[in-house]
Chimera marker file (.cmm) of the C-alpha trace (Angstrom):
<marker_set name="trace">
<marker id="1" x="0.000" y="0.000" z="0.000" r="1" g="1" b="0" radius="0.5"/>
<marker id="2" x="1.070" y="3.627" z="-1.088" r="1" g="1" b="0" radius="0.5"/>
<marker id="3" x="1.743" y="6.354" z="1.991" r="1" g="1" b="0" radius="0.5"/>
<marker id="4" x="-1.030" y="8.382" z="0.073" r="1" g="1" b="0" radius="0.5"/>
<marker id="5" x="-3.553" y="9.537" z="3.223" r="1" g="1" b="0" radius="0.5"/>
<marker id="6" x="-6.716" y="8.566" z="1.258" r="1" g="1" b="0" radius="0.5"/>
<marker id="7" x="-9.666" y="10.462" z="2.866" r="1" g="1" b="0" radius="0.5"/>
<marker id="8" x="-13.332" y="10.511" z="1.740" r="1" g="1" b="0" radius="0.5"/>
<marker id="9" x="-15.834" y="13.038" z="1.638" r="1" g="1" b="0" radius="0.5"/>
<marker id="10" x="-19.431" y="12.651" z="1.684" r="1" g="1" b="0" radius="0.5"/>
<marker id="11" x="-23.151" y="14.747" z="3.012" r="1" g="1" b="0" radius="0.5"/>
<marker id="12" x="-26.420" y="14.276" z="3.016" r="1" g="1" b="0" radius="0.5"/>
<marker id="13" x="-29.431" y="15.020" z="5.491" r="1" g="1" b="0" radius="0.5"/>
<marker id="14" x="-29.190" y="13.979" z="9.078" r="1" g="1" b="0" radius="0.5"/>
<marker id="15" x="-32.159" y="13.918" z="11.491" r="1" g="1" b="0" radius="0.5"/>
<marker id="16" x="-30.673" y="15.856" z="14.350" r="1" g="1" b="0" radius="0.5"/>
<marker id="17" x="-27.870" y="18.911" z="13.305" r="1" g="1" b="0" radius="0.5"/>
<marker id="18" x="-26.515" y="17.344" z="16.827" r="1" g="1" b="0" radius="0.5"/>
<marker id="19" x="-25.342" y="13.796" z="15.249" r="1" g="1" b="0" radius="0.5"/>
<marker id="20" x="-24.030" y="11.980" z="12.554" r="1" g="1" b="0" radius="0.5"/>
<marker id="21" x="-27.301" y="9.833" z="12.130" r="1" g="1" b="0" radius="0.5"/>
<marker id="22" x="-28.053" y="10.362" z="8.869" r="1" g="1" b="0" radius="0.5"/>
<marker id="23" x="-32.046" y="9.996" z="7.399" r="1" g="1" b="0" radius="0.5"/>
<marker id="24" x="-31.565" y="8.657" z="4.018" r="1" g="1" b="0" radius="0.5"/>
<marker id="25" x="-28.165" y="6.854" z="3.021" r="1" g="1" b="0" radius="0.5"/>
<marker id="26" x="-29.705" y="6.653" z="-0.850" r="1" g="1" b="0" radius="0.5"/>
<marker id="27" x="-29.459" y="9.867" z="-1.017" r="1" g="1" b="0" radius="0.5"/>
<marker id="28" x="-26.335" y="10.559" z="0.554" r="1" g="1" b="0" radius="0.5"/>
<marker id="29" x="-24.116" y="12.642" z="-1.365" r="1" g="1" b="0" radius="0.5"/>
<marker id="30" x="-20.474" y="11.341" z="-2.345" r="1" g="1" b="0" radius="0.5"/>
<marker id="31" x="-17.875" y="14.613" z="-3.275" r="1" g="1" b="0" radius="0.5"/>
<marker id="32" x="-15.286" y="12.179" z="-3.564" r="1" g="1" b="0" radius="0.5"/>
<marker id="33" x="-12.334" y="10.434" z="-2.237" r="1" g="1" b="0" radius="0.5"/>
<marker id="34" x="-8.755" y="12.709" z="-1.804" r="1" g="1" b="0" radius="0.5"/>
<marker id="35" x="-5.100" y="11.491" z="-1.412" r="1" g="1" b="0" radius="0.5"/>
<marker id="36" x="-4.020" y="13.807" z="1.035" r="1" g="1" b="0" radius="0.5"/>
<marker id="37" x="-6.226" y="15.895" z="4.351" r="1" g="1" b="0" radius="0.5"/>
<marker id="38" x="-5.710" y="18.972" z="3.025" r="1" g="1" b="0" radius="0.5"/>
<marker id="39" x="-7.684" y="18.349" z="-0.734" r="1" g="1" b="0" radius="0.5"/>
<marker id="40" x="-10.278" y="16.655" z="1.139" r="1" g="1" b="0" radius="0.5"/>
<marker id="41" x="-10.409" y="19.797" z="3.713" r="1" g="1" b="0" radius="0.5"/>
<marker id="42" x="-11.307" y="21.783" z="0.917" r="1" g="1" b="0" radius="0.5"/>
<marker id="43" x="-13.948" y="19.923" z="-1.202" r="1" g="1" b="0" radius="0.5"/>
<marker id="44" x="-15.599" y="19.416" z="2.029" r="1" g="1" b="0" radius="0.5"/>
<marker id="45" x="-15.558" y="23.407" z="2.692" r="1" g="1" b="0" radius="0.5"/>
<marker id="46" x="-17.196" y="23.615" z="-0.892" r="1" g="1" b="0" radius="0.5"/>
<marker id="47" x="-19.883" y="20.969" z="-0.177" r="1" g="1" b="0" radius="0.5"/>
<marker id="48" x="-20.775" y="22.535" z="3.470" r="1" g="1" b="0" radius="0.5"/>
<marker id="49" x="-20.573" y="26.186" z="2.048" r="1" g="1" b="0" radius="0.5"/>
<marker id="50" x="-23.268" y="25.163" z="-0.505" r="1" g="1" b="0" radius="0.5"/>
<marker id="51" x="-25.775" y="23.703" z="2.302" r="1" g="1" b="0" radius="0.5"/>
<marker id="52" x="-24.431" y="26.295" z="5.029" r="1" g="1" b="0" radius="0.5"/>
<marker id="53" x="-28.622" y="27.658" z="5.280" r="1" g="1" b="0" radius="0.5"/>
<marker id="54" x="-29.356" y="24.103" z="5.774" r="1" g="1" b="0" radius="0.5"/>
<marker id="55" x="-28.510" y="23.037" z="9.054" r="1" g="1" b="0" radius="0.5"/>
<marker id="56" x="-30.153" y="19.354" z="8.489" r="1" g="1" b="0" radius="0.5"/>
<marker id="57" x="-26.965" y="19.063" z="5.948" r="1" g="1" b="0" radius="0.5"/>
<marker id="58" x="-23.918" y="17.560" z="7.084" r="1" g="1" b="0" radius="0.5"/>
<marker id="59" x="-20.918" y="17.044" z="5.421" r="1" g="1" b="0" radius="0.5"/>
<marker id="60" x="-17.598" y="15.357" z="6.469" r="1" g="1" b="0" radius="0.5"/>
<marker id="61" x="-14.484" y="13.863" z="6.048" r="1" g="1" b="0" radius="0.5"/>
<marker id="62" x="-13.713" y="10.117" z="6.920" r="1" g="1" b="0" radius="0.5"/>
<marker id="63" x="-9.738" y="9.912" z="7.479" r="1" g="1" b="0" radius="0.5"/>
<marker id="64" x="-9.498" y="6.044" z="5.394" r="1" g="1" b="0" radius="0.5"/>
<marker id="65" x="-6.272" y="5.783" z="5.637" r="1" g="1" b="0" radius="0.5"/>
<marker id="66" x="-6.950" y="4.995" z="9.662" r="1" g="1" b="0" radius="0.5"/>
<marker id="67" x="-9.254" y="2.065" z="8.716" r="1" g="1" b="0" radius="0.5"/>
<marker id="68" x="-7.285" y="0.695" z="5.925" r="1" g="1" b="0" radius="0.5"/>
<marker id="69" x="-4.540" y="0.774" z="8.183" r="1" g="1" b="0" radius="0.5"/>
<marker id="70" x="-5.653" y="0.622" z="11.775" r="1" g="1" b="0" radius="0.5"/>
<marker id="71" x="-1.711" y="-0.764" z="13.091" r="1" g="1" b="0" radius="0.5"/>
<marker id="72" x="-0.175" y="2.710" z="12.350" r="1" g="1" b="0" radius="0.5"/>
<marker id="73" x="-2.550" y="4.291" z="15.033" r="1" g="1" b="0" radius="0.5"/>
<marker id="74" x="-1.778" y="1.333" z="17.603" r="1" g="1" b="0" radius="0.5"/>
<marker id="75" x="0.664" y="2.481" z="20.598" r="1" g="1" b="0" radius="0.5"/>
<marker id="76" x="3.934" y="0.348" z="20.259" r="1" g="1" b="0" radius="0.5"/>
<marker id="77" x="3.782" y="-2.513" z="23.272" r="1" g="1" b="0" radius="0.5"/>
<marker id="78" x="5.624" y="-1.468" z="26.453" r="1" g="1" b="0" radius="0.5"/>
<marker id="79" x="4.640" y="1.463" z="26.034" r="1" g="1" b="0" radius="0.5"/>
<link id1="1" id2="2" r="1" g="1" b="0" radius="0.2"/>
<link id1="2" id2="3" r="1" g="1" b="0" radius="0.2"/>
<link id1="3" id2="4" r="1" g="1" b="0" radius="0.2"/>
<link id1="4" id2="5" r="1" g="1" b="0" radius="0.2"/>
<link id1="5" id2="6" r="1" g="1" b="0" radius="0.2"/>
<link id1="6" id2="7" r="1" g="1" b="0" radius="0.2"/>
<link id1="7" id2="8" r="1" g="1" b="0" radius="0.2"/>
<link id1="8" id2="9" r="1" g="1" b="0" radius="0.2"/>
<link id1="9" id2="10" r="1" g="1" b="0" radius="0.2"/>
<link id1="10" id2="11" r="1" g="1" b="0" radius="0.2"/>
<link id1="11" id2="12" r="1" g="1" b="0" radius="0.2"/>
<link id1="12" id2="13" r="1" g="1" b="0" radius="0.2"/>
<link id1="13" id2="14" r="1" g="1" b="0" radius="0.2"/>
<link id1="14" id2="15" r="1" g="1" b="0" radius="0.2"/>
<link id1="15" id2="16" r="1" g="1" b="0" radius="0.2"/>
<link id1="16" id2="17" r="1" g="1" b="0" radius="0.2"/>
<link id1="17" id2="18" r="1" g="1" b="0" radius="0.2"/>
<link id1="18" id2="19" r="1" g="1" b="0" radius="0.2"/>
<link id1="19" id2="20" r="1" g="1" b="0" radius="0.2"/>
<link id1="20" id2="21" r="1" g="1" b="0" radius="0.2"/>
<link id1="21" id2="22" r="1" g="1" b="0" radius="0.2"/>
<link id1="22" id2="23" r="1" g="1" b="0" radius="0.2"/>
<link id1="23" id2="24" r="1" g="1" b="0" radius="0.2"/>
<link id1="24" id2="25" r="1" g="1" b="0" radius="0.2"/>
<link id1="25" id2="26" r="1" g="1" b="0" radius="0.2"/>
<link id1="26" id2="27" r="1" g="1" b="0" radius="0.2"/>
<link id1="27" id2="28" r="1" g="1" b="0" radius="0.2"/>
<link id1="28" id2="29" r="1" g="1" b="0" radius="0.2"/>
<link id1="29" id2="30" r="1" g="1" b="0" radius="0.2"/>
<link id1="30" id2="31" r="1" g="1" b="0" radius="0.2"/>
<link id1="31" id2="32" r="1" g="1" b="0" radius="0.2"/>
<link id1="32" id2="33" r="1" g="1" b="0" radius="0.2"/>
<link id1="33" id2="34" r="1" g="1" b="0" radius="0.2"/>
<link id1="34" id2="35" r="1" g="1" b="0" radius="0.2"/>
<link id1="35" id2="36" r="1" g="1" b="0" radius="0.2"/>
<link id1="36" id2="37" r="1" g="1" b="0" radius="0.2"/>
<link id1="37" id2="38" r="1" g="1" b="0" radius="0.2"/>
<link id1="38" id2="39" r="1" g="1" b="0" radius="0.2"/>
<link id1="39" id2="40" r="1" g="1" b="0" radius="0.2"/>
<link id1="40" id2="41" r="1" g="1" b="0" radius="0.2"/>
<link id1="41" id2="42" r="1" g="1" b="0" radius="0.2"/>
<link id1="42" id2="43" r="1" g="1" b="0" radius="0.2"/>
<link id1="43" id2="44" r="1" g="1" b="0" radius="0.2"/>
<link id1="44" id2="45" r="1" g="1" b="0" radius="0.2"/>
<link id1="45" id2="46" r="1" g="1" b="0" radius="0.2"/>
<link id1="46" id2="47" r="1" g="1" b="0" radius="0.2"/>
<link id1="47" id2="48" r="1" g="1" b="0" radius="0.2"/>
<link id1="48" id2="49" r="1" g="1" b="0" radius="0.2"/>
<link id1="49" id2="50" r="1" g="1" b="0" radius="0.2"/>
<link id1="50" id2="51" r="1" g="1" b="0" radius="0.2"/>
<link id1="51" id2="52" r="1" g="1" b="0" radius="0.2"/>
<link id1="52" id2="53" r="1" g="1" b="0" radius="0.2"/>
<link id1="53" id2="54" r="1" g="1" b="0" radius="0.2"/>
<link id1="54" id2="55" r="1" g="1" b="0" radius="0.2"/>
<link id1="55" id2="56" r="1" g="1" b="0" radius="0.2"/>
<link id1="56" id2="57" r="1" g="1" b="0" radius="0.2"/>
<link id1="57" id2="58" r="1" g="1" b="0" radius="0.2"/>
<link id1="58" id2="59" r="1" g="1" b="0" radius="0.2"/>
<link id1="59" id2="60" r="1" g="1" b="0" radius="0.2"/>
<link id1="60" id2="61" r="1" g="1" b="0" radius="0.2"/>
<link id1="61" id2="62" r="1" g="1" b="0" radius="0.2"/>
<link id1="62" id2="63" r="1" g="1" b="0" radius="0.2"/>
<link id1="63" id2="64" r="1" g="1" b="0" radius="0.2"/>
<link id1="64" id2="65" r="1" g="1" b="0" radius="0.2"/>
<link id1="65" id2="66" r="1" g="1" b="0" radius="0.2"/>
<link id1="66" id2="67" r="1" g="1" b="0" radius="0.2"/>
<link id1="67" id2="68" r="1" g="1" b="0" radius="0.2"/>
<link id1="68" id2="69" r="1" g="1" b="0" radius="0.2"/>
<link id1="69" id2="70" r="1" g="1" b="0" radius="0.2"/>
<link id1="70" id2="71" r="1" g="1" b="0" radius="0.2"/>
<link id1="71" id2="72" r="1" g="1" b="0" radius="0.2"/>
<link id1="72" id2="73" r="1" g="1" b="0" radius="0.2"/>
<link id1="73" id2="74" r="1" g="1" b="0" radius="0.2"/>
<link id1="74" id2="75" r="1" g="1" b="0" radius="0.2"/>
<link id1="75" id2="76" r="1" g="1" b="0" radius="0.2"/>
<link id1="76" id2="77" r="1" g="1" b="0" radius="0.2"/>
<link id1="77" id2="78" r="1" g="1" b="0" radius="0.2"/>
<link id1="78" id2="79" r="1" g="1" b="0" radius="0.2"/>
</marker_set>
């Protein structure tokens, strides 16, 4: 595997502003996925800024890398 940080970013309606729980995952909305945080930081600005009067909207970015590879975040043993 590359050292690319491969994030995703994706929206769509949730049914509290308070949560991540979102209503419909049909009709969630996929910007895209992004090699590195700081791509990914600004598609997700784009996508939020175009919902910003819609606070049932929520967009964010999933860090993949993390879940691909969950044994770079583990502390070292003995430690």
């Amino acid at each position: 595997m590359s050292d690319s940080k491969l994030h995703l970013v994706f929206g769509g309606r949730v049914k509290d502003p308070r949560t991540l729980d979102f209503a419909d995952l049909k009709s969630m909305d996929v910007v895209g996925f992004f090699a590195d945080y700081k791509s990914a930081e600004e598609a997700w600005r784009n996508a939020a800024q175009r919902t910003v009067d819609d606070a049932e909207m929520k967009y964010v970015v999933v860090h993949m890398h993390r879940l691909l590879q969950p044994e770079v975040l583990a502390p070292a043993k003995g430690n």
